[in-house]
MDTraj code that builds the backbone (N, CA, C; nanometers):
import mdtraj as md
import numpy as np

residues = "UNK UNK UNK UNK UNK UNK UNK UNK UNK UNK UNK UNK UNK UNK UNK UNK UNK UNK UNK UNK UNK UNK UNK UNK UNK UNK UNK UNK UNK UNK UNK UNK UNK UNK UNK UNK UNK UNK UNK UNK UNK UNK UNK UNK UNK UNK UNK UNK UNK UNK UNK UNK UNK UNK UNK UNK UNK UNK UNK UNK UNK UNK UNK UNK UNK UNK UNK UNK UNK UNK UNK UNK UNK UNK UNK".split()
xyz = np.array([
    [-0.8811, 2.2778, 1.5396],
    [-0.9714, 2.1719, 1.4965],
    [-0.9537, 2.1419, 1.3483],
    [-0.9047, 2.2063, 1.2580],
    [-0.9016, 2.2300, 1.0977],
    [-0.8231, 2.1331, 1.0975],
    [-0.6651, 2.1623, 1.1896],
    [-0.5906, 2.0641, 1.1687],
    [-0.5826, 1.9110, 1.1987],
    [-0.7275, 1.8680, 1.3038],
    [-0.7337, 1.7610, 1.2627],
    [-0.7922, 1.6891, 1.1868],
    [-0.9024, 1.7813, 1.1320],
    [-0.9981, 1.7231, 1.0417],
    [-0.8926, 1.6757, 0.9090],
    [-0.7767, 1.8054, 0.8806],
    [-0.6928, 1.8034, 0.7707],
    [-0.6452, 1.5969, 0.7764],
    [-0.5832, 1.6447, 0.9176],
    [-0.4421, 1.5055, 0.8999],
    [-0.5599, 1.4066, 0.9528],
    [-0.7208, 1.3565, 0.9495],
    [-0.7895, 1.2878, 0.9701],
    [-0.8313, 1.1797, 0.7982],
    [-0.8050, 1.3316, 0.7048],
    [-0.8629, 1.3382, 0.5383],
    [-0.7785, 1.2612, 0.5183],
    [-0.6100, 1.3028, 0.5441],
    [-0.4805, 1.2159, 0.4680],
    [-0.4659, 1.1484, 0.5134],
    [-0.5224, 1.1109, 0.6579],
    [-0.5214, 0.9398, 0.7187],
    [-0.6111, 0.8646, 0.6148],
    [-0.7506, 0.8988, 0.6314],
    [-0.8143, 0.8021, 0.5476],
    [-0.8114, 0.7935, 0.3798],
    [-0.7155, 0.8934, 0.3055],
    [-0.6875, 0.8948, 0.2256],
    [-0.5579, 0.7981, 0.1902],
    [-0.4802, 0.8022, 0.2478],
    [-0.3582, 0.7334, 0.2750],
    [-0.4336, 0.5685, 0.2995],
    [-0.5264, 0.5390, 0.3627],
    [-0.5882, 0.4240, 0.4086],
    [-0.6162, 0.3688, 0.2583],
    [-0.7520, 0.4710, 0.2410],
    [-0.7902, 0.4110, 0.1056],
    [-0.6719, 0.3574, -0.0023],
    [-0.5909, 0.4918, -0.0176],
    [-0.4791, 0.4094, -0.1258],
    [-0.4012, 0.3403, -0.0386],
    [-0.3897, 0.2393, 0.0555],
    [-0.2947, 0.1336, 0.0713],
    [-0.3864, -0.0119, 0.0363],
    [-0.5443, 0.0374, 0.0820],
    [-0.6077, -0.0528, 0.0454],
    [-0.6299, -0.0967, -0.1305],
    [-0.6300, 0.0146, -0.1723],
    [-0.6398, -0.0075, -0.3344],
    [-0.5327, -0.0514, -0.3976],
    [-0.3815, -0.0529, -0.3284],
    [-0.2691, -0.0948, -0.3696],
    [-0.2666, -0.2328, -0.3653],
    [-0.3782, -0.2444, -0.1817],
    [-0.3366, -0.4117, -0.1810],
    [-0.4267, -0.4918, -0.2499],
    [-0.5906, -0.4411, -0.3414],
    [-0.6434, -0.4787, -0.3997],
    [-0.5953, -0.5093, -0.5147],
    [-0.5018, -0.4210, -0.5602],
    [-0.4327, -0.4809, -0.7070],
    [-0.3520, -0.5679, -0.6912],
    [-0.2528, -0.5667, -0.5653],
    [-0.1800, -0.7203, -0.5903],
    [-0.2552, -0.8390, -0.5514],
    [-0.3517, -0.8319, -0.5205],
    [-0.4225, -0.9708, -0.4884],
    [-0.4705, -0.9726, -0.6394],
    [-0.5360, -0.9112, -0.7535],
    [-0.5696, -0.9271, -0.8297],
    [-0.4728, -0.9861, -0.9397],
    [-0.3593, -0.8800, -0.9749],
    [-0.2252, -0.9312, -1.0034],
    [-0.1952, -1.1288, -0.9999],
    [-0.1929, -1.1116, -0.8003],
    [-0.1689, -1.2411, -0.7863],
    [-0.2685, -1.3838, -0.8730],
    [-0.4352, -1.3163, -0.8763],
    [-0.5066, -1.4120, -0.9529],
    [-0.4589, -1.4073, -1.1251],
    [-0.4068, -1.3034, -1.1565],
    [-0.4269, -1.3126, -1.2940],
    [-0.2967, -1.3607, -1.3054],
    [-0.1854, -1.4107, -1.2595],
    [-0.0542, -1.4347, -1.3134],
    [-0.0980, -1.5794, -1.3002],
    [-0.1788, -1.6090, -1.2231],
    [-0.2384, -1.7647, -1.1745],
    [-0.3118, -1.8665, -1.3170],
    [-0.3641, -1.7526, -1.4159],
    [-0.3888, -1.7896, -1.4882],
    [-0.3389, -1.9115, -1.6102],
    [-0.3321, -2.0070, -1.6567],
    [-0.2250, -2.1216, -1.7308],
    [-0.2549, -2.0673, -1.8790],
    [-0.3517, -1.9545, -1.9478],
    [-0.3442, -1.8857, -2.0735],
    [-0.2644, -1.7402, -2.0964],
    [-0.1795, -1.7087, -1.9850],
    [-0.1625, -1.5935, -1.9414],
    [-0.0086, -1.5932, -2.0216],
    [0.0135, -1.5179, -2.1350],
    [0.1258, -1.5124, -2.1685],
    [0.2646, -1.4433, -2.0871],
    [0.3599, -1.4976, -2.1470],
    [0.5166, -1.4451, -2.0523],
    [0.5137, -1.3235, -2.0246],
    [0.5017, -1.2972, -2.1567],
    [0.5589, -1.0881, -2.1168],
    [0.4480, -1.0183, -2.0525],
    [0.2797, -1.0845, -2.0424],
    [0.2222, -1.0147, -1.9558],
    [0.2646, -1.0649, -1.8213],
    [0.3060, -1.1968, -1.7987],
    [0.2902, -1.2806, -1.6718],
    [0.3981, -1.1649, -1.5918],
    [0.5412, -1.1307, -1.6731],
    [0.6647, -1.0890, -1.6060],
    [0.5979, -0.9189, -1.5846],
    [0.5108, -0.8402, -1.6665],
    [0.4787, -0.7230, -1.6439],
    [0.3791, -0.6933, -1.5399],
    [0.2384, -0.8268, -1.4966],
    [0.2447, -0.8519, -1.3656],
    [0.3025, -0.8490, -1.2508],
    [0.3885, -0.8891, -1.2868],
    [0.4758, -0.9058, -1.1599],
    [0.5760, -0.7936, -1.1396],
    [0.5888, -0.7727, -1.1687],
    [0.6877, -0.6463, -1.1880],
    [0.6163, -0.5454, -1.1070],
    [0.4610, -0.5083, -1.1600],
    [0.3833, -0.4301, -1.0924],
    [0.3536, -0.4658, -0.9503],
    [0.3326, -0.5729, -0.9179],
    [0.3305, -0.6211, -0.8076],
    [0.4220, -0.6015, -0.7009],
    [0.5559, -0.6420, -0.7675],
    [0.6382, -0.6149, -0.6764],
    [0.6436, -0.4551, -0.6353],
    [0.6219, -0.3658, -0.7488],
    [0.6341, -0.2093, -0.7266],
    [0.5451, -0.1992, -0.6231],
    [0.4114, -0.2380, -0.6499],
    [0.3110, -0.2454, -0.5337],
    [0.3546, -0.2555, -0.3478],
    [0.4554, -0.4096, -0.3821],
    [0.4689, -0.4271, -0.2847],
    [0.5640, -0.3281, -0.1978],
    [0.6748, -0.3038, -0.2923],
    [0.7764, -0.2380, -0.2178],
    [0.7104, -0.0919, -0.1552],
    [0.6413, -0.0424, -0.2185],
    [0.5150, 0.0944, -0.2110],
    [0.4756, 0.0683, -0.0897],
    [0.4345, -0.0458, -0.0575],
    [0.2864, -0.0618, 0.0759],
    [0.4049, -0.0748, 0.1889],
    [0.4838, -0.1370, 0.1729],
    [0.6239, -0.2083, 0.2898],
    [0.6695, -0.0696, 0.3335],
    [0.7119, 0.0656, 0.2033],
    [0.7732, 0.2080, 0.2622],
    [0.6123, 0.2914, 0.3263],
    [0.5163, 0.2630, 0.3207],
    [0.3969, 0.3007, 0.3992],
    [0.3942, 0.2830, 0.5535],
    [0.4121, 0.0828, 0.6008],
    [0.4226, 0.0932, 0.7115],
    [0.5254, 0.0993, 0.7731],
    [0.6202, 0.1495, 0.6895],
    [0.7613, 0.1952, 0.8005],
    [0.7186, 0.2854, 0.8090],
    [0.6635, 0.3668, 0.7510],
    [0.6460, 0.5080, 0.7789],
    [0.5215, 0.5210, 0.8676],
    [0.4453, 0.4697, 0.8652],
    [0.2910, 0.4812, 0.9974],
    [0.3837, 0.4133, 1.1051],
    [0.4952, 0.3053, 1.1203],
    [0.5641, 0.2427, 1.2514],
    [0.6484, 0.3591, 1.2855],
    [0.7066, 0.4648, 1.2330],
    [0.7411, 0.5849, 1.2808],
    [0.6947, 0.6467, 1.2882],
    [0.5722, 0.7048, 1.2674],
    [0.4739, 0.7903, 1.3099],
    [0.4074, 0.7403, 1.4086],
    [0.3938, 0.6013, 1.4097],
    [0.3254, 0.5561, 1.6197],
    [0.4317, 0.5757, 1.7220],
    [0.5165, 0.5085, 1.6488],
    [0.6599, 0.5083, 1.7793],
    [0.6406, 0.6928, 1.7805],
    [0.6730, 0.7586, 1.6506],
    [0.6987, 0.9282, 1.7783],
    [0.5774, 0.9607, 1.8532],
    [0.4516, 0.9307, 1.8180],
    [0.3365, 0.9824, 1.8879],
    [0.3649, 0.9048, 2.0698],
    [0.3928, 0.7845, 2.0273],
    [0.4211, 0.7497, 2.1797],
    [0.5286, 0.8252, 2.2613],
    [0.6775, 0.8062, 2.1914],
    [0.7491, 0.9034, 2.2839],
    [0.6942, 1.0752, 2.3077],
    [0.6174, 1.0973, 2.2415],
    [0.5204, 1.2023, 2.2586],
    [0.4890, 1.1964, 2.3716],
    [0.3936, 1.1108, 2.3756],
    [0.3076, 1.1218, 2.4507],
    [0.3735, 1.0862, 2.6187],
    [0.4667, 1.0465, 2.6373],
    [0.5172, 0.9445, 2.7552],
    [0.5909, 1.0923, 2.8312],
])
top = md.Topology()
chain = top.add_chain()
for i, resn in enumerate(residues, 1):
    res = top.add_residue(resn, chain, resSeq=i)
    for name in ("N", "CA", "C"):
        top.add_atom(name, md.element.get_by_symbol(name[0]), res)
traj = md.Trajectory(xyz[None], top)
């Protein structure tokens, strides 16, 4: 039982930070939106963003391989 409570914690831990990742690029996305927003912050925005993005994209490959084995698991 420990062990599922464990891998239940790093699910919703893992949840929370994908959600907080995707809260910053939506924020990101408003503030680059800005027309007072200088270059070198606009490009250091984005930059983060993209890190963001590439971050959240190696997440659900990795939960789409962790469903696919639970299924051949399970079958």
């Amino acid at each position: 039982m420990a062990i599922d409570t464990e891998n239940q914690t790093a699910a919703n831990n893992e949840s929370a930070s994908y959600k907080a990742m995707l809260q910053e690029v939506e924020l990101l996305v408003k503030e680059v939106g800005q027309p007072d927003l200088e270059l070198d912050a606009m490009v250091g925005k984005i930059e983060r963003g993209y890190t963001l993005i590439k971050a959240m994209r190696a997440r659900l490959e990795q939960t789409k391989d962790k469903v696919e084995q639970l299924r051949l698991d399970f079958e």
